[in-house]
C-alpha positions as CSV (number, residue, x, y, z in Angstrom):
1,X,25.0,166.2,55.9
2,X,25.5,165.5,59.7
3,X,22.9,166.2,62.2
4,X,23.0,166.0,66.0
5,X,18.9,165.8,67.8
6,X,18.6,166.1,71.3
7,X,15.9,163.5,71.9
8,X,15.4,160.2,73.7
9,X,17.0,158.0,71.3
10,X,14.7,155.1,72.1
11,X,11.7,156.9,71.4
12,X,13.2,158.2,68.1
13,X,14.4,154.6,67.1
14,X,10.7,153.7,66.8
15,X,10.2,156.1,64.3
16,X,13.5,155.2,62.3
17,X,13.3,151.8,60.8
18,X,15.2,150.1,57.9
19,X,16.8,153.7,57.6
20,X,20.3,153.5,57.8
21,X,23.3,151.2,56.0
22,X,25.2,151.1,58.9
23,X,25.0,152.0,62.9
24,X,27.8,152.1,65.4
25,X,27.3,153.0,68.7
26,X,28.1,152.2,72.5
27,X,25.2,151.6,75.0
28,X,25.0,153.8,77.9
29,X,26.7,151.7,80.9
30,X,24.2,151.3,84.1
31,X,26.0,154.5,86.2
32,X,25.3,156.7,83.0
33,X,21.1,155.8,83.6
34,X,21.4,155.6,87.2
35,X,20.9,152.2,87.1
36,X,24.1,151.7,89.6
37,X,23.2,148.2,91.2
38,X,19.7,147.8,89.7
39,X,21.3,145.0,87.5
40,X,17.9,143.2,86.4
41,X,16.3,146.9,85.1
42,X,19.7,147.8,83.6
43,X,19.8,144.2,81.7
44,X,16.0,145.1,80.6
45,X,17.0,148.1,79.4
46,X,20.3,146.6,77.5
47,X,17.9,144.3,75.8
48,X,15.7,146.9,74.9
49,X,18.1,149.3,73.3
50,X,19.5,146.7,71.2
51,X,16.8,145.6,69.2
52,X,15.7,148.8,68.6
53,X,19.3,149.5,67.5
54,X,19.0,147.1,65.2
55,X,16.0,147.8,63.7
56,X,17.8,150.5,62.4
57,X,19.9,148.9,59.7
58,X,18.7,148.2,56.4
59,X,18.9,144.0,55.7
60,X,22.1,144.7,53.2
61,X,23.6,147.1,56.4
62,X,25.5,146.6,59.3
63,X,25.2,147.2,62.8
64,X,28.1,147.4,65.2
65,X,28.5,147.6,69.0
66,X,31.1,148.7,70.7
67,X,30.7,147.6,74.0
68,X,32.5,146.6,77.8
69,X,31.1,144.5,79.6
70,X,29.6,145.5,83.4
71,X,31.1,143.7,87.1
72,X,27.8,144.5,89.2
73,X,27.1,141.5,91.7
74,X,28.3,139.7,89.3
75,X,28.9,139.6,85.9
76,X,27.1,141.8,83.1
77,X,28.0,140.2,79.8
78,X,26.7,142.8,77.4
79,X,28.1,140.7,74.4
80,X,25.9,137.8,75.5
81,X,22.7,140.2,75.7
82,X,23.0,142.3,72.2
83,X,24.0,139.1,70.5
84,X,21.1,137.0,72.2
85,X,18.7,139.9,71.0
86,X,20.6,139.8,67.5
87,X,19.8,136.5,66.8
88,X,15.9,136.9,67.7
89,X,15.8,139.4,64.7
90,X,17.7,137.2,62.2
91,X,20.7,138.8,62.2
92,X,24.4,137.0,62.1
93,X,27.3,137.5,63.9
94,X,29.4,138.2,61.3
95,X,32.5,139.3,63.6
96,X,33.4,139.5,67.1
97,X,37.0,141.4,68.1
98,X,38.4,142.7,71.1
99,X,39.6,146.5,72.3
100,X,42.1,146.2,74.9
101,X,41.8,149.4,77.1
102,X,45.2,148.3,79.6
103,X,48.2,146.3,79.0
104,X,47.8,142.5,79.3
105,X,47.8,141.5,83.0
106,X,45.9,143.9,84.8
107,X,42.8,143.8,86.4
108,X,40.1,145.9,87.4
109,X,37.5,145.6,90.1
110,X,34.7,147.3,88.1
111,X,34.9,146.7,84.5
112,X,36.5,144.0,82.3
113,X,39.7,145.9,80.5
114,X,39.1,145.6,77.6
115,X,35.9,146.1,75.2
116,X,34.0,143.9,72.5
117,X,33.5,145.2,68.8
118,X,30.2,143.4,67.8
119,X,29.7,143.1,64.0
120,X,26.0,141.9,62.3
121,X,24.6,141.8,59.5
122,X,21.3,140.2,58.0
123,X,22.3,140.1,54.2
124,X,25.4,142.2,53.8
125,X,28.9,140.7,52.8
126,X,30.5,138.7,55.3
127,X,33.9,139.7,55.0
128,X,36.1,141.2,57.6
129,X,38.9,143.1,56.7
130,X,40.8,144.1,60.1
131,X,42.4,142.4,62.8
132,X,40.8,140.3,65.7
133,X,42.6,142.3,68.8
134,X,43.7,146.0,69.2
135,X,44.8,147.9,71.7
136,X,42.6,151.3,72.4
137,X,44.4,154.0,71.9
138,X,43.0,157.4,72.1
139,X,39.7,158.7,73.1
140,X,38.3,161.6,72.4
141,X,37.0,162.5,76.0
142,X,36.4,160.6,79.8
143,X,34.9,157.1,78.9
144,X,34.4,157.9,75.6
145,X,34.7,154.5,73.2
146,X,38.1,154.0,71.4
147,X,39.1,156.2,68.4
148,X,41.4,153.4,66.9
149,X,38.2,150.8,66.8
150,X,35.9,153.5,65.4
151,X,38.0,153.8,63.0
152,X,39.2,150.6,61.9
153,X,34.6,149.8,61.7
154,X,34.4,153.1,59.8
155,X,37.1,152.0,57.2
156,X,35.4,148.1,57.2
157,X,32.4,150.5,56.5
158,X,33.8,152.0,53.5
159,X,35.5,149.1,52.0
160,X,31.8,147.7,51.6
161,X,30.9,151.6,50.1
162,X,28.7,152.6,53.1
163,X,28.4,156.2,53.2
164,X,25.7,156.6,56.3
165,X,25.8,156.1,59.6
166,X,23.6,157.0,62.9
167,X,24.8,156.6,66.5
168,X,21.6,157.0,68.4
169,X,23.7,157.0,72.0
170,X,26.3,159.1,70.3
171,X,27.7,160.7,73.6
172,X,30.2,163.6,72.5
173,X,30.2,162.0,69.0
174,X,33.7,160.3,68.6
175,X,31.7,157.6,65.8
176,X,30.4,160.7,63.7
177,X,33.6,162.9,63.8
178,X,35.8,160.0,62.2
179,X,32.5,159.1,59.7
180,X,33.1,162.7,59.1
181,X,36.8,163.0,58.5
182,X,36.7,159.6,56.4
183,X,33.9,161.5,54.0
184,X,31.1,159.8,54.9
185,X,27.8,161.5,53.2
186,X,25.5,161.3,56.4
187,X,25.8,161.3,59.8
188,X,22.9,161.2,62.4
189,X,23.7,161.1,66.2
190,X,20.6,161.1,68.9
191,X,21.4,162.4,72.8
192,X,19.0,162.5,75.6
193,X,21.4,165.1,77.3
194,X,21.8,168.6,76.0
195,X,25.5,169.1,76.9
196,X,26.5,166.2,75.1
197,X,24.5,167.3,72.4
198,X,26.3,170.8,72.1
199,X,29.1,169.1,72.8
200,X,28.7,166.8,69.7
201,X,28.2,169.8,67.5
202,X,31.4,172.0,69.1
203,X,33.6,168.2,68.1
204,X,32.1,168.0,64.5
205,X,32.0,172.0,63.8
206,X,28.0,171.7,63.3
207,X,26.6,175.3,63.8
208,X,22.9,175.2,65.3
């Protein structure tokens, strides 16, 4: 069963605890809340959303960010924020890899080129089966995280027999629609924003 709500996932995370084996998901960036420049709210909110995130994941589970890190006066390092907030819940760092979204060498002004794959766990089993650095491949739309990285988690997932998953920021649902095409039992994505919600359902063929 796959579901797709159109709610505010923070709110709905409150309600959600312990629930899930396993959660993979991509904060919003700051331009996505309107939070362009407003560095110290957006950190707040980073914070915020990941331990709720967290939360989510039974002990034996795992929770996984997919994440790029934020230029804005400065440097946003989102890996240093989730795993900061990780570690204040108990949880361990039980892998860190890298998506590399351009070829080696280039440089953006904006954002870092490449994204972190953030892997915890409170009492799940430690091994990690798939390589430290990958290139990003294809995505399914505009900014959307990368297809090869979902998948390489999703089959990490399966190799420790996880069959559930939630994305409560789940965009136009790239994490659900390769749960879904690797046989995963349950899927639950959350959206704030109606169009990506329909969206989500027109990717995963949900009717309703």
């Amino acid at each position: 069963m796959f579901q797709i709500i159109n709610d505010d996932s923070l709110k709905w995370m409150d309600n959600h605890k312990k629930e899930f084996s396993s959660v993979i998901t991509s904060l919003p960036d700051m331009d996505e809340l309107g939070f362009a420049k407003k560095k110290l709210k957006y950190i707040k909110f980073l914070r915020e959303a990941t331990n709720k995130t967290l939360q989510l994941v039974k002990e034996t589970g795992y929770c996984i960010f997919i994440q790029t890190d934020r230029k804005c006066n400065g440097y946003i390092d989102k890996s240093y924020y989730i795993t900061d907030e990780a570690f204040k819940l108990n949880y361990e760092l039980l892998g860190h890899k890298l998506v590399l979204k351009t070829p080696v060498g280039v440089n953006n002004l904006y954002k870092p080129t490449y994204a972190h794959i953030l892997i915890f766990s409170q009492k799940g089993n430690k091994r990690i089966n798939f390589c430290d650095v990958m290139f990003e491949g294809e995505i399914l739309y505009k900014n959307g995280t990368s297809l090869n990285a979902i998948e390489k988690c999703i089959d990490f997932l399966k190799y420790h027999l996880i069959k559930d998953i939630c994305d409560p920021f789940v965009g136009q649902g790239s994490v659900l629609k390769i749960a879904k095409e690797k046989c995963f039992e349950k899927g639950i994505g959350i959206d704030i924003d109606s169009k990506q919600v329909e969206l989500t359902k027109k990717n995963l063929e949900i009717e309703g």
